[in-house]
C-alpha positions in Angstrom: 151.6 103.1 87.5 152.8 99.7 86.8 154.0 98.6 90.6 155.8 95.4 91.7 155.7 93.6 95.2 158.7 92.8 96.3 158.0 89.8 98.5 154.4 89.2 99.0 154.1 88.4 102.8 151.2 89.8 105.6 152.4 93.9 104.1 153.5 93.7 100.8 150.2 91.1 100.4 148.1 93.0 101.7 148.7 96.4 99.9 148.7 94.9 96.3 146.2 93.1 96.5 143.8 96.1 96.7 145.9 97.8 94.6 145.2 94.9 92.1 141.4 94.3 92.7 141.2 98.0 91.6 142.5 97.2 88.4 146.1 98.6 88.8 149.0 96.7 87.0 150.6 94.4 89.9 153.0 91.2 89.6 154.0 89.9 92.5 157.2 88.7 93.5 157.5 85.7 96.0 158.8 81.8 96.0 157.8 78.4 97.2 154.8 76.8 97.5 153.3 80.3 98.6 154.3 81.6 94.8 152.7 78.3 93.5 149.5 78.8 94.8 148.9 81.7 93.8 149.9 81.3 90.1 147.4 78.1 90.6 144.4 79.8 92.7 145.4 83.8 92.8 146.0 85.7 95.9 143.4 85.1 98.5 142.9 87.7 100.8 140.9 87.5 104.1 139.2 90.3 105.3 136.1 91.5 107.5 134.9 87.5 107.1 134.9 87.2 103.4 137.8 86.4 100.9 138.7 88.4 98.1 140.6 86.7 95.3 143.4 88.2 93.3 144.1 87.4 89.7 147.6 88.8 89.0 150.9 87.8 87.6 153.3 86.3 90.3 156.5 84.9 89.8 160.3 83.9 91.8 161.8 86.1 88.8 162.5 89.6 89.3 164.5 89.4 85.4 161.3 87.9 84.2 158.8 90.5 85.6 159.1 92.9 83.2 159.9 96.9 83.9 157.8 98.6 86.8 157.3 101.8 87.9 157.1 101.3 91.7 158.7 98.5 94.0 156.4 98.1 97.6 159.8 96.1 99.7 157.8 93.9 101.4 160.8 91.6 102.7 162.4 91.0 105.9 165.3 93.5 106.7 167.9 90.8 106.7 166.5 90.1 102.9 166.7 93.7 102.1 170.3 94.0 100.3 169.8 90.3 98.0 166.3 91.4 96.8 167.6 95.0 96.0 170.4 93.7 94.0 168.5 91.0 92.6 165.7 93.7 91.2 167.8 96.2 89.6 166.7 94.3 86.0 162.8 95.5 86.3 164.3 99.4 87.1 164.0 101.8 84.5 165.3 105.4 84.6 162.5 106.2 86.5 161.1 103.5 88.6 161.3 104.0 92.6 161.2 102.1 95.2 159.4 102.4 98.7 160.2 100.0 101.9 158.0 98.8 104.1 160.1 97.2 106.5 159.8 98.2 110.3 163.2 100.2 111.2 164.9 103.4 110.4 167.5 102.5 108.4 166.0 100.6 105.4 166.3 103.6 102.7 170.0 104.3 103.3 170.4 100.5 102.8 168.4 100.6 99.4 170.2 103.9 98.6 173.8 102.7 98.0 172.3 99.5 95.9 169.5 101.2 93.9 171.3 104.9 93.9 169.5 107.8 95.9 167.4 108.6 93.5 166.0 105.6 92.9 165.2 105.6 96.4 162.1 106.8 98.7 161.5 106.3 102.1 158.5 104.6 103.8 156.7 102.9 106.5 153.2 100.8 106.7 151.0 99.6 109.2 148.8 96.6 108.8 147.6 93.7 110.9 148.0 91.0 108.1 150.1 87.5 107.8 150.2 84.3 105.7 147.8 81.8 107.2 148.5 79.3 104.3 150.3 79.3 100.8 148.3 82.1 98.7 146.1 83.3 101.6 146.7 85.6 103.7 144.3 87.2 106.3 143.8 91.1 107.7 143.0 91.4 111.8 142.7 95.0 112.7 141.5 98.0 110.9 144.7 99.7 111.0 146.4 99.6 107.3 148.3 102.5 105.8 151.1 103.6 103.8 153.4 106.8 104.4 156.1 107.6 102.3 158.0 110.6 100.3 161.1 111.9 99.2 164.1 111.8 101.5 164.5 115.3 101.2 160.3 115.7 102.0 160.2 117.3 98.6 156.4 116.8 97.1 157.6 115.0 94.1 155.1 114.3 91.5 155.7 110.9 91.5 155.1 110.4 95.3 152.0 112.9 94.8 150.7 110.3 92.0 151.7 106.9 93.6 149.8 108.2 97.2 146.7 109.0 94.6 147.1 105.5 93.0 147.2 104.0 96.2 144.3 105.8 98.1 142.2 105.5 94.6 142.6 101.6 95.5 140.3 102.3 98.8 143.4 102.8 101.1 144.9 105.3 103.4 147.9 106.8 102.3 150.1 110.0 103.4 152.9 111.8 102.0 153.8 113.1 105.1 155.4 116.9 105.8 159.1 114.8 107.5 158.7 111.3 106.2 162.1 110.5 109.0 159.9 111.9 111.5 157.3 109.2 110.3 159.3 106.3 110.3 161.1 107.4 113.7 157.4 107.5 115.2 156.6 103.9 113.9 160.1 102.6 115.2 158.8 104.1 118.2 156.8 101.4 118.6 158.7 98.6 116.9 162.1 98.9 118.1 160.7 99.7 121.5 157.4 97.2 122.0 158.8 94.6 119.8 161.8 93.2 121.8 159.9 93.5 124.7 157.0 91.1 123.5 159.1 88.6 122.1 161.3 88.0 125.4 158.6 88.1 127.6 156.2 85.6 125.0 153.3 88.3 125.5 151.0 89.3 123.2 149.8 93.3 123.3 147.1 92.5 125.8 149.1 90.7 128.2 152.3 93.4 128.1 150.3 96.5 128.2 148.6 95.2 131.1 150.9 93.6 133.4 152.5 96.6 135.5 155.9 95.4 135.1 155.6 95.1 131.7 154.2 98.0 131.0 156.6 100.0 132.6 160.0 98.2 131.2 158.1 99.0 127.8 157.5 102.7 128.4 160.8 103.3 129.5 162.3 101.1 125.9 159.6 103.8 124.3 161.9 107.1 126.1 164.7 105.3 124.8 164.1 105.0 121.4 162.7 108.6 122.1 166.0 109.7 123.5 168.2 107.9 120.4 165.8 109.7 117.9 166.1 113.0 119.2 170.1 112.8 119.7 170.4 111.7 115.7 168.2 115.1 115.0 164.6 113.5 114.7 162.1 116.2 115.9 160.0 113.8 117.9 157.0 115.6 119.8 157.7 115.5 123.6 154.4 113.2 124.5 155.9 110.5 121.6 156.0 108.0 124.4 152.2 108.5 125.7 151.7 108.5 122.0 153.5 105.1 121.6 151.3 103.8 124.4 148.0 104.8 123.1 148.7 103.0 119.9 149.7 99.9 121.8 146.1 100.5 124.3 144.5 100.4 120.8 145.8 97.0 119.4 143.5 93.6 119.6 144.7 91.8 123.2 146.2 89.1 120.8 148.0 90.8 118.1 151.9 89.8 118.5 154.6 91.4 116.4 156.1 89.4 114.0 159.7 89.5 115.7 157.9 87.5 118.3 156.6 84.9 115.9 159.2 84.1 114.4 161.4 83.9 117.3 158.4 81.2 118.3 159.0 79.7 115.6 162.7 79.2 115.3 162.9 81.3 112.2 165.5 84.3 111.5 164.3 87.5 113.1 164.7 91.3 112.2 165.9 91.5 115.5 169.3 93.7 114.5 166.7 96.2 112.5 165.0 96.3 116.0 166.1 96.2 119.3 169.7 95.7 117.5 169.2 99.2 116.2 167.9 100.9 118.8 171.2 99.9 121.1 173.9 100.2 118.0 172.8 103.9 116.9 172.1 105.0 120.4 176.1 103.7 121.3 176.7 105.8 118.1 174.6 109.2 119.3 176.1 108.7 123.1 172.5 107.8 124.6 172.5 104.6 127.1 169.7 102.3 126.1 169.5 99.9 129.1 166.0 98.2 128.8 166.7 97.7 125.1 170.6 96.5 125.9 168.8 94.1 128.4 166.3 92.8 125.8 168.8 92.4 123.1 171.3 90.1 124.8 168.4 87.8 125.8 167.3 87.5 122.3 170.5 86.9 120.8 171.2 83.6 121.5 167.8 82.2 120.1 168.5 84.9 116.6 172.2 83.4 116.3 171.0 79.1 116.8 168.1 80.4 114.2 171.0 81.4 111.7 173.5 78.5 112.6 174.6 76.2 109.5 172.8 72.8 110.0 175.7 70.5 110.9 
């Protein structure tokens, strides 16, 4: 299966990469000085101490790319609609396309561009970022891919890509509910994410502090609560759930909300915390932590996305 990555940052990187070094058909799609070193030196990936290097085609063209037969979304959420319209030329009849982006509502947005059936649903984990232009570097052994049909029919197209994917040496799932798999990440995205970014903490520091820890289990019941009232058959220990995965996560690791609110950059902040306080308003669940968390943040999101006077 010829497969395109849409946006080759710490996931999308990451995932075709060893979906490349196992001799799979990848180009990459990405821009700037990141796209020209890897047309000059290849994709370098960091991982367990050593560097892998990955000889592929890469370019800033979608039109030029050629036809594919799977599209990993590797973008930010706020990126999602212009790179969906602006891929429609590599799409045949039956190409599909999986997001990777943290948040619950990323296939409905793909859905009215690319049409339904051009759409799966999806969710990753991984560890991974850009450390320089054509490098990036894994930190945790955490990295998978879940994704299937909206409908959580076992297509055979989701059946081969998962069988592509794990023959490249990584975990993949089609899961039974693939909602119920994306609610359960949000579970810790939407909930931790805000959290870490307005209190500057990385997962060591906010899973230990008392306070912290307890304003983040209670943002954890509240995306629980949201899920639940929009029909999402969440188990009733998601949040100790949610908890254990944070216990598990390198003291350091930071959620990429956090860094780029560090750094000034636009944020996915409306597909997080934004999300959890506009569809809970919408299913009549009150979301105060996550209210709290999202007015803080707005002001630096909105001076990030103000026109340079």
């Amino acid at each position: 299966m010829r497969t395109a990555i849409f946006g080759t940052g710490g996931a999308g990187g990451y995932f075709g990469a060893h979906l490349a070094l196992a001799g799979e058909d990848v180009v990459f799609i990405a821009r700037g000085e990141h796209l020209k070193a890897i047309q000059r030196n290849g994709l370098i990936l960091e991982i367990d101490n050593s560097e892998k290097v990955v000889k592929a085609v890469a370019t800033d063209d979608p039109a030029a790319a050629g036809k594919v037969d799977v599209i990993l979304m590797g973008v930010k959420t706020w990126q999602l609609d212009a790179a969906a319209r602006s891929m429609l030329p590599m799409m045949h009849a039956g190409t599909f396309v999986v997001p990777l982006q943290n948040g619950v509502e990323a296939a409905d947005n793909l859905a009215r561009i690319v049409g339904e059936e051009r759409t799966v649903d999806g969710t990753c984990n991984t560890i991974t970022r850009i450390v320089a232009p054509g490098r990036i570097r894994s930190m945790g052994p955490v990295n998978f891919l879940r994704f299937g049909e909206r409908d959580n029919t076992k297509s055979e197209r989701v059946l081969r890509f998962r069988d592509t994917v794990v023959n490249a040496g990584l975990r993949a799932e089609v899961p039974d509910d693939i909602r119920l798999a994306v609610w359960k990440k949000f579970c810790f995205a939407g909930a931790c994410g805000g959290v870490a970014a307005a209190s500057r903490s990385s997962a060591g520091v906010f899973r230990s502090v008392p306070e912290l820890r307890d304003l983040i289990t209670r943002s954890i019941a509240e995306v629980v609560a949201v899920g639940r009232a929009m029909g999402v058959n969440l188990p009733d220990n998601q949040v100790d759930e949610t908890l254990a995965f944070v216990d598990s996560l390198a003291y350091d690791s930071t959620p990429s909300l956090l860094r780029d609110i560090a750094a000034g950059k636009p944020t996915e902040l409306e597909a997080w915390t934004g999300a959890v306080v506009r569809l809970g308003r919408k299913a009549g669940v009150s979301t105060p932590v996550n209210d709290a968390v999202y007015a803080l943040l707005l002001p630096q999101e909105q001076k990030a996305r103000a026109p340079v006077s």
